[in-house]
LUMKEDREN-712916 format. One record per residue (C-alpha): residue in one letter; x, y negated, z. Coordinates in steps of 0.05 Angstrom, whole numbers, plus 5000, padded with zeros to 4 digits. Example, Ala and Ser with C-alpha at 12.3 -4.5 7.8 and 13.67 -1.06 7.14 Angstrom:
<nodes>
+-----+------+------+------+
: res :    X :    Y :    Z :
+-----+------+------+------+
:   a : 5246 : 5090 : 5156 :
:   s : 5273 : 5021 : 5143 :
+-----+------+------+------+
</nodes>
This chain:
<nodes>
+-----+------+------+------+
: res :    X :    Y :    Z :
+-----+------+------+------+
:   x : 6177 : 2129 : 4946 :
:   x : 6185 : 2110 : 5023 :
:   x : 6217 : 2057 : 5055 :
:   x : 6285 : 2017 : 5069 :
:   x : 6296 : 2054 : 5144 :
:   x : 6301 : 1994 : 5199 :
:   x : 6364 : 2026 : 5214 :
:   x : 6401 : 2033 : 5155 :
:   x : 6478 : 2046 : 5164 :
:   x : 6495 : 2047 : 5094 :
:   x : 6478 : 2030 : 5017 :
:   x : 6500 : 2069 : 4959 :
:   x : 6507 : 2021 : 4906 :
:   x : 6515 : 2064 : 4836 :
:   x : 6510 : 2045 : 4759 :
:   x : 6481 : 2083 : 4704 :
:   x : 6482 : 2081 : 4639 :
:   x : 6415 : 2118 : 4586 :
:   x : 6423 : 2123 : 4519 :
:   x : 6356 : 2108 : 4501 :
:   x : 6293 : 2070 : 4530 :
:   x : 6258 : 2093 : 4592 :
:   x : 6229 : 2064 : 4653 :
:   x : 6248 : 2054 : 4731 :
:   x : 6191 : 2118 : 4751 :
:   x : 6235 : 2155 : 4704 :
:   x : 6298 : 2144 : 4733 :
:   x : 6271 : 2157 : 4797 :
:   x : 6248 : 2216 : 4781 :
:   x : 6308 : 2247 : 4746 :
:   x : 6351 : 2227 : 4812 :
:   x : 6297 : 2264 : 4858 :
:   x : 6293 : 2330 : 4806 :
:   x : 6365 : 2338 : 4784 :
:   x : 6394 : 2336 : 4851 :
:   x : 6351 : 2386 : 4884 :
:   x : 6380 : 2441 : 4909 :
:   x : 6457 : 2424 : 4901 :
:   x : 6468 : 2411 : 4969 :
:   x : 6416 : 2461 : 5006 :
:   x : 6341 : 2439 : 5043 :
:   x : 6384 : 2394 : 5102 :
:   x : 6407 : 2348 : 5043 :
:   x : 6350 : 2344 : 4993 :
:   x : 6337 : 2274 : 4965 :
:   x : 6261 : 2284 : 4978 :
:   x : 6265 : 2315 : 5055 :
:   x : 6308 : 2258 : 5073 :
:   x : 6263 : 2205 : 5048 :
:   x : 6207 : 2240 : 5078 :
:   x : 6243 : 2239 : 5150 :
:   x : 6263 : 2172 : 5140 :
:   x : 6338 : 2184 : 5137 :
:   x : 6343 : 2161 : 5061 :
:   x : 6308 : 2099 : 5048 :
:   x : 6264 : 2064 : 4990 :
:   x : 6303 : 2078 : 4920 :
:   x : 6317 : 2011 : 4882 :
:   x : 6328 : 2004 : 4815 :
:   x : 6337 : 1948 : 4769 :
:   x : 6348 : 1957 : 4685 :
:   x : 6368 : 1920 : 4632 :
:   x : 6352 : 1940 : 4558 :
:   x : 6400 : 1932 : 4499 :
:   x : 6386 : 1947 : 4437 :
:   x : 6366 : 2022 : 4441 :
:   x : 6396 : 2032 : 4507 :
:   x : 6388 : 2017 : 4591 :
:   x : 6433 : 1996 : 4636 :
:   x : 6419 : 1996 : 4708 :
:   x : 6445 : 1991 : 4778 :
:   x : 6408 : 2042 : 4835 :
:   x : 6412 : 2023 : 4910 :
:   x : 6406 : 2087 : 4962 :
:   x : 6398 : 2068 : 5033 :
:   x : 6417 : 2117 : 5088 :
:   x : 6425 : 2114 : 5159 :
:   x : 6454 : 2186 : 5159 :
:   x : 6523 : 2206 : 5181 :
:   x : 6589 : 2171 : 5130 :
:   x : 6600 : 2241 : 5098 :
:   x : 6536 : 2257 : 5098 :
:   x : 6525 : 2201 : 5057 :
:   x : 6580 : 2205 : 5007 :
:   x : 6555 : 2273 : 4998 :
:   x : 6490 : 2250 : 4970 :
:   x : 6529 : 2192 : 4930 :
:   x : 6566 : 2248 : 4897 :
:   x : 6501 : 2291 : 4887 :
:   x : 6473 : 2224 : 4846 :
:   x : 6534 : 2228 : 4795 :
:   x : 6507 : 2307 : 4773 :
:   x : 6451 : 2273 : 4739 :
:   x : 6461 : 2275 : 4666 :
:   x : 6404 : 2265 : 4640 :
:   x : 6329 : 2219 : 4638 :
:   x : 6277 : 2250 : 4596 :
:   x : 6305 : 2262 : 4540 :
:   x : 6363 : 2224 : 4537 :
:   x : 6437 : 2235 : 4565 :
:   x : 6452 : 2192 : 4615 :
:   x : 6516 : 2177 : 4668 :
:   x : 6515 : 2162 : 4737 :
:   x : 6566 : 2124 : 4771 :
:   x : 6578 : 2108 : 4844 :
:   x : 6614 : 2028 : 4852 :
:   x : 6616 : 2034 : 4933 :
:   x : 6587 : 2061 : 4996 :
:   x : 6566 : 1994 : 5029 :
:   x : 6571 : 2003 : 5104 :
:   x : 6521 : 1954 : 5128 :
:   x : 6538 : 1947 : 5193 :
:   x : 6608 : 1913 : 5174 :
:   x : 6561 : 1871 : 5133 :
:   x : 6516 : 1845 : 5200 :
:   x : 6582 : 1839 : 5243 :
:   x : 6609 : 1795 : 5191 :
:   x : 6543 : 1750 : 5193 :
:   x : 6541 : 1761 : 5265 :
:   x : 6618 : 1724 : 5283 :
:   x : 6608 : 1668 : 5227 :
:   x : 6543 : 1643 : 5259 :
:   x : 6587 : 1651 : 5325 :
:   x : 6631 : 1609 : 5306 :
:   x : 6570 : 1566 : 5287 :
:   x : 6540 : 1567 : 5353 :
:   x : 6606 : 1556 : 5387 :
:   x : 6626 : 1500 : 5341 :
:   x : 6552 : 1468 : 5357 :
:   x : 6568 : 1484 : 5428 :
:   x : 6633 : 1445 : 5426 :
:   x : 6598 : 1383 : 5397 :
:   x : 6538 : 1367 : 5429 :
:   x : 6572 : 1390 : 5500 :
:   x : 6646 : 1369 : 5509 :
:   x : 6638 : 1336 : 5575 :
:   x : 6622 : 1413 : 5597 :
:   x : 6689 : 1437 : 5567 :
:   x : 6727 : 1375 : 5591 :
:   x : 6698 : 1384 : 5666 :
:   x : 6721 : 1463 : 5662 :
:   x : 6794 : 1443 : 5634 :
:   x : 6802 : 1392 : 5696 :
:   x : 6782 : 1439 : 5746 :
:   x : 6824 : 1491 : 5720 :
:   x : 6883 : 1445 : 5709 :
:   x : 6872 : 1408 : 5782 :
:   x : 6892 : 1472 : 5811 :
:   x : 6953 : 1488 : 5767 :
:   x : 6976 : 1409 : 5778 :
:   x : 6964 : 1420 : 5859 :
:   x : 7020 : 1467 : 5842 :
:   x : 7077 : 1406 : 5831 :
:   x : 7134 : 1390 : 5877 :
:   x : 7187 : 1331 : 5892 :
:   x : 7257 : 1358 : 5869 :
:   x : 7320 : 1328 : 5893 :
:   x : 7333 : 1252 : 5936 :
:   x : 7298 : 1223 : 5886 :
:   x : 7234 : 1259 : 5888 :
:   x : 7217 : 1276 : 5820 :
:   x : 7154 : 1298 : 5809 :
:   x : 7168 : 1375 : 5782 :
:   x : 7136 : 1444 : 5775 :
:   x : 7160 : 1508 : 5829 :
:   x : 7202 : 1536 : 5772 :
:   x : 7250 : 1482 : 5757 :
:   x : 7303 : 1515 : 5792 :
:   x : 7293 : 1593 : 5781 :
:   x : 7278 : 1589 : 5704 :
:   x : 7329 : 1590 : 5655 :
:   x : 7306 : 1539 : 5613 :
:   x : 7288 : 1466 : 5646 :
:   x : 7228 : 1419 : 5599 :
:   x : 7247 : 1353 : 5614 :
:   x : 7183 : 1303 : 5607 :
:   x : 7180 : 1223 : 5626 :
:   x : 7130 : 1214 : 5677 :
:   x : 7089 : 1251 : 5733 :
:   x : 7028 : 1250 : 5692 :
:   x : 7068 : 1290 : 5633 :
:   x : 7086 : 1338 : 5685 :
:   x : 7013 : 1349 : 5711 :
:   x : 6992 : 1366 : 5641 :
:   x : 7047 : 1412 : 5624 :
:   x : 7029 : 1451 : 5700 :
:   x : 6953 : 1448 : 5674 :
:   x : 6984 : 1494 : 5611 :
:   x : 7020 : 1531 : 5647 :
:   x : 7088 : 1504 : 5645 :
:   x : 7121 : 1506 : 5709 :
:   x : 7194 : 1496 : 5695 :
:   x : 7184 : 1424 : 5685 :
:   x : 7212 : 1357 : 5709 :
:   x : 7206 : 1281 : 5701 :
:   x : 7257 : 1238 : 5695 :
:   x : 7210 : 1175 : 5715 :
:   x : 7247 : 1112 : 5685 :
:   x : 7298 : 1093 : 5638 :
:   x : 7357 : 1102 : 5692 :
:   x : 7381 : 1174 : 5699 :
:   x : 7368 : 1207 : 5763 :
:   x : 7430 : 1249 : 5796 :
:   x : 7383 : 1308 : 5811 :
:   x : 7373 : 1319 : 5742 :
:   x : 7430 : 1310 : 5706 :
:   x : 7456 : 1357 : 5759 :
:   x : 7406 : 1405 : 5746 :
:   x : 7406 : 1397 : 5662 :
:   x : 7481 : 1425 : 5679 :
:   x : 7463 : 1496 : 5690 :
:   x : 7411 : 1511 : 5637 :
:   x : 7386 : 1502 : 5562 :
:   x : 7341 : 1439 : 5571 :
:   x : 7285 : 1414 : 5521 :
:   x : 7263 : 1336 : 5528 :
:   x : 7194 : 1339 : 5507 :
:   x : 7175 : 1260 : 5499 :
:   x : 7120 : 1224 : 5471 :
:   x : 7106 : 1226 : 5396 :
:   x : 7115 : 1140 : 5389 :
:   x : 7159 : 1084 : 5392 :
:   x : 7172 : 1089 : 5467 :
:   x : 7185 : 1162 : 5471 :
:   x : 7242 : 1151 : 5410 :
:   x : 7279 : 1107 : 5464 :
:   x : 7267 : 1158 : 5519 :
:   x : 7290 : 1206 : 5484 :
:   x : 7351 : 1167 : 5456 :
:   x : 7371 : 1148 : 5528 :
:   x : 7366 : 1216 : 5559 :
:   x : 7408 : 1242 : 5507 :
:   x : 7469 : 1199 : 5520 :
:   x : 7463 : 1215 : 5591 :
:   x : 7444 : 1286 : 5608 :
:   x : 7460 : 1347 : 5568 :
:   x : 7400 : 1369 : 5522 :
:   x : 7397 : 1426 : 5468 :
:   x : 7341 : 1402 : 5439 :
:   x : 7285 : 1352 : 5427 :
:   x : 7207 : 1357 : 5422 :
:   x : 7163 : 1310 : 5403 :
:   x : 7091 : 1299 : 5415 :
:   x : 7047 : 1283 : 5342 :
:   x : 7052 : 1213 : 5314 :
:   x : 7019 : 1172 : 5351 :
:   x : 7005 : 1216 : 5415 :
:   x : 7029 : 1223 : 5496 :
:   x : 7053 : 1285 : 5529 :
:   x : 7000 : 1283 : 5583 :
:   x : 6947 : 1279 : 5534 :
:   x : 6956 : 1341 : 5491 :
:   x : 6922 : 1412 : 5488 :
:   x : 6952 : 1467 : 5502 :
:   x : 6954 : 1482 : 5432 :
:   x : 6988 : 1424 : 5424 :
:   x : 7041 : 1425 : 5472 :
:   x : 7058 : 1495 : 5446 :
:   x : 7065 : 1476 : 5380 :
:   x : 7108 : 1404 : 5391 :
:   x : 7157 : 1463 : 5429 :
:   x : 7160 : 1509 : 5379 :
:   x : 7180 : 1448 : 5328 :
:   x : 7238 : 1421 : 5380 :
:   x : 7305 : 1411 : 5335 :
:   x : 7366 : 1402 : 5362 :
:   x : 7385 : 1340 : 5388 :
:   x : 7434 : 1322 : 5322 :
:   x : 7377 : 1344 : 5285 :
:   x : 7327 : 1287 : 5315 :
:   x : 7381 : 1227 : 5315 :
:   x : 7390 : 1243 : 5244 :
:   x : 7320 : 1241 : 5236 :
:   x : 7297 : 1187 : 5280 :
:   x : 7356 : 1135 : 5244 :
:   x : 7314 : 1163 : 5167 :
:   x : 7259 : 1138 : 5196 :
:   x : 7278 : 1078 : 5208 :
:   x : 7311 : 1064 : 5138 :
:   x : 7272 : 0996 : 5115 :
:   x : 7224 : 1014 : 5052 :
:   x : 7179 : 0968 : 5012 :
:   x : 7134 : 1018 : 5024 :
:   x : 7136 : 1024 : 5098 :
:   x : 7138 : 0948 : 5106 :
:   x : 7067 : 0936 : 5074 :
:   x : 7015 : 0911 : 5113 :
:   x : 6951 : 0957 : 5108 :
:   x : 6891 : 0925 : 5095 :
:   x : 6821 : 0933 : 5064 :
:   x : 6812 : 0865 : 5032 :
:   x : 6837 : 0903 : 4963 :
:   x : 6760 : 0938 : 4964 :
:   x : 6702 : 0927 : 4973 :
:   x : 6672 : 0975 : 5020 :
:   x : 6590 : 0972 : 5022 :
:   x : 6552 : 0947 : 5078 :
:   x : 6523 : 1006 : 5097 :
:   x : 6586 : 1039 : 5098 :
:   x : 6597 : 0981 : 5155 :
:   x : 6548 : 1004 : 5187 :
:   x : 6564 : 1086 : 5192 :
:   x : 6633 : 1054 : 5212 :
:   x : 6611 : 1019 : 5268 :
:   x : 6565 : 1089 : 5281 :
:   x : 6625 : 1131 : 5276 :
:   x : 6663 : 1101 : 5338 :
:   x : 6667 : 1155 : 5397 :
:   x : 6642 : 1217 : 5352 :
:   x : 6705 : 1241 : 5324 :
:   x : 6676 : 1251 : 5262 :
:   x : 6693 : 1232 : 5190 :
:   x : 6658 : 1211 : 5129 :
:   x : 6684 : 1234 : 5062 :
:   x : 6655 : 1191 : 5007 :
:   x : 6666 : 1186 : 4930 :
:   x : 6691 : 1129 : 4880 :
:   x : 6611 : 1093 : 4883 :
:   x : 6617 : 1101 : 4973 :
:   x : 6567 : 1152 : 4965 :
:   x : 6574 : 1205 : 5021 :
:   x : 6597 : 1272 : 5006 :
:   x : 6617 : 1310 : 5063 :
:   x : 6620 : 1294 : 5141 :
:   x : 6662 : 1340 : 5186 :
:   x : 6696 : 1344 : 5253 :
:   x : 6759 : 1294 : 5257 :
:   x : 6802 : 1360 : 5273 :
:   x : 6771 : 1393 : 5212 :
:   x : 6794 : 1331 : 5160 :
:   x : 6861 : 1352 : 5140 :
:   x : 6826 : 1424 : 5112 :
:   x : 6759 : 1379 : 5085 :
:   x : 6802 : 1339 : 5044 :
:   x : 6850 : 1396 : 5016 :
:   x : 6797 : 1430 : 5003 :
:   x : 6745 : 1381 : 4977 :
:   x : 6748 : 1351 : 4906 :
:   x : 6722 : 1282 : 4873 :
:   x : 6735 : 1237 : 4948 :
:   x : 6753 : 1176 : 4936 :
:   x : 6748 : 1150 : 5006 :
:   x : 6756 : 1167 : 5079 :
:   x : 6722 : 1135 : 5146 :
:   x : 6738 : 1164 : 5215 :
:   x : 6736 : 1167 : 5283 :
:   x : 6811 : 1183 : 5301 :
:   x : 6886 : 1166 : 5285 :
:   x : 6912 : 1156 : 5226 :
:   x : 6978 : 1199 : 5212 :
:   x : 7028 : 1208 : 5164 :
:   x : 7002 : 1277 : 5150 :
:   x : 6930 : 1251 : 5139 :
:   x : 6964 : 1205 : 5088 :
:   x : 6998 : 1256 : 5050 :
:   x : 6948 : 1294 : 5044 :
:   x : 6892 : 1243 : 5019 :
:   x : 6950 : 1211 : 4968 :
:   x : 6957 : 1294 : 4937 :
:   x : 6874 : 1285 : 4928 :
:   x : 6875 : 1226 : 4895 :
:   x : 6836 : 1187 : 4958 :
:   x : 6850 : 1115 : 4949 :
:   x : 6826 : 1088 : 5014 :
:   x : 6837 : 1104 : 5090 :
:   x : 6798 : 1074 : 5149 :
:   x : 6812 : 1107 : 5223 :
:   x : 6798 : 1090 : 5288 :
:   x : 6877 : 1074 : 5304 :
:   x : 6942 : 1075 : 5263 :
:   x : 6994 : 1122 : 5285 :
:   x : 7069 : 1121 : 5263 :
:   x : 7061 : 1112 : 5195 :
:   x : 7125 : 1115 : 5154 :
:   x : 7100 : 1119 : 5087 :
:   x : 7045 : 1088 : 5048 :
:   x : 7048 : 1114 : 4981 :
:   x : 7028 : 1072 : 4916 :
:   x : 6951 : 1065 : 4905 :
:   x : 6927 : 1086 : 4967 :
:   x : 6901 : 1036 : 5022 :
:   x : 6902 : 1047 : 5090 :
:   x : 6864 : 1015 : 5157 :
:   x : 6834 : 1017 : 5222 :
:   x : 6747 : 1007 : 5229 :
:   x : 6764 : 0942 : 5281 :
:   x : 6781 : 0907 : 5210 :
:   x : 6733 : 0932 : 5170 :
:   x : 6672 : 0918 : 5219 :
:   x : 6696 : 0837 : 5242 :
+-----+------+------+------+
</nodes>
């Protein structure tokens, strides 16, 4: 009777329940008849099909025993009230034939949530897509944009340090290790920054560290731990940030340069820290190497294939593949993805990557670098592709 309207803004989804055996035409036809009338001509089931505000009626049964069960779909592209008047019309009916019956509406379905829904996942789809096969696009838009934010750094003090306009005015001073760290910090939009530019402390700055709260943001490695333990001892800091395991200042994201400053710690917080790192372990002494497996030649092969698509393969206990996602993705893949047994990948290997595969049971890591690993735990073998592919 009619059709699903083009337009449809929303479903009523309803269940009913006959006690005895009849068909979908009789259904139908009790929902048309019983609610005639109740809510006046402007609302009648029939005139509203007809004008193509109500759509098609679906219904789908099951029989048991001496009874049906059913659910009834009602599309309408009429107003929201208008429609939950005509969802509370369909409860009235009480009876099919000759048997009782009860109507019940589950939900008014508004189907346009429905298509937005569908609409920003394949979105984020597209954009994802976007971001793969085109990164040289985003890359060239980031350095324009940053070149003019950098154009914006200045020489503070006798000794010139490369720094952005705000180091003086700002109440808080970022304190960074070289004139490229600066430039990336200005490209983010940090302009109370400054370099200290080698291992000797410059007058300007510890001057200048004097009169505010001061954050030394260094790089996330062996070299920025002796920065960082220098400047300490010879300027006054509050507190410390570090950039990931592994990582430079003047190579991080925005993202990522916002999130190493919202994780700063005071500066008796990161000694402590730095000197438990640094505690000898068996653990942390072991060599990591792949000689302990045997990894298939084919899985050579997507190795060597990986290199320069920061992308990972998750495979299980046989090397079959299971899953391959972005590298920025694989933390999430592997929480989130039972039975793998083994990881390849295109990017550093981290302590955080390490935890997480030794939680899921992975017995086998192979990245494109190692980062600062502190921790190996038992079982679980970890390497770079250079030794897997010689």
């Amino acid at each position: 009777m009619g059709g699903l309207p083009v337009n449809a803004k929303y479903i009523i989804h309803a269940k009913i329940e006959i006690e005895g055996i009849v068909d979908k035409p009789d259904i139908i036809g009790a929902l048309f008849g019983q609610t005639e009338g109740l809510l006046g001509a402007d609302l009648d089931l029939r005139e509203l099909q007809n004008s193509g505000k109500i759509g098609r009626v679906e219904v789908n049964l099951v029989k048991l025993d001496n009874r049906v069960r059913g659910s009834i779909k009602v599309p309408s592209n009429m107003s929201k009230v208008e429609t939950a008047l005509i969802a509370a019309a369909l409860e009235m009916v009480d009876r099919v034939g000759p048997y009782s019956a009860r109507v019940e509406v589950a939900k008014i379905e508004d189907v346009r949530v429905e298509k937005r829904k569908k609409i920003v996942e394949r979105a984020k789809e597209l954009l994802r897509k976007f971001e793969e096969e085109a990164p040289e696009v985003r890359e060239l838009i980031e350095e324009i944009e940053g070149s003019l934010k950098a154009s914006e750094m200045i020489e503070y003090g006798p000794e010139r340090l490369p720094a952005g306009p705000e180091v003086e005015t700002s109440d808080t001073l970022i304190v960074v290790e070289g004139r490229a760290d600066v430039a990336n910090l200005l490209r983010h939009g940090y302009r109370n920054v400054i370099a200290s530019e080698g291992a000797a402390t410059p007058r300007a700055l510890a001057e200048l560290a004097k009169q505010k709260k001061v954050i030394l943001f260094v790089d996330g490695d062996r070299g920025g731990e002796l920065v960082a333990r220098n400047l300490v001892n010879s300027i006054r800091v509050d507190y410390v940030a570090r950039a990931p395991p592994g990582r430079e200042v003047e190579e991080l994201t925005g993202k990522e340069i916002a999130k190493a400053l919202k994780n700063k710690v005071t500066v008796q917080e990161f000694l402590a820290s730095i000197k438990a790192e640094r505690q000898p372990s068996e653990q942390a002494e072991r060599q990591p190497m792949v000689a302990a497996i045997q990894v298939p030649e084919n899985v050579v092969e997507e190795a060597k294939n990986l290199r320069g698509t920061l992308e990972a393969v998750l495979y299980d206990s046989e090397w079959k593949p299971m899953k391959r996602v972005a590298v920025r993705d694989l933390p999430k893949a592997l929480e989130e993805t039972d039975g793998t047994a083994n990881v390849v990948f295109d990017g550093l290997v981290t302590q955080r990557i390490v935890d997480i595969a030794s939680s899921k049971g992975v017995k086998a890591i192979i990245g494109a670098r190692m980062g600062d690993i502190v921790r190996i735990p038992d079982g679980l073998i970890v390497s770079i592709i250079d030794d897997l592919v010689r």
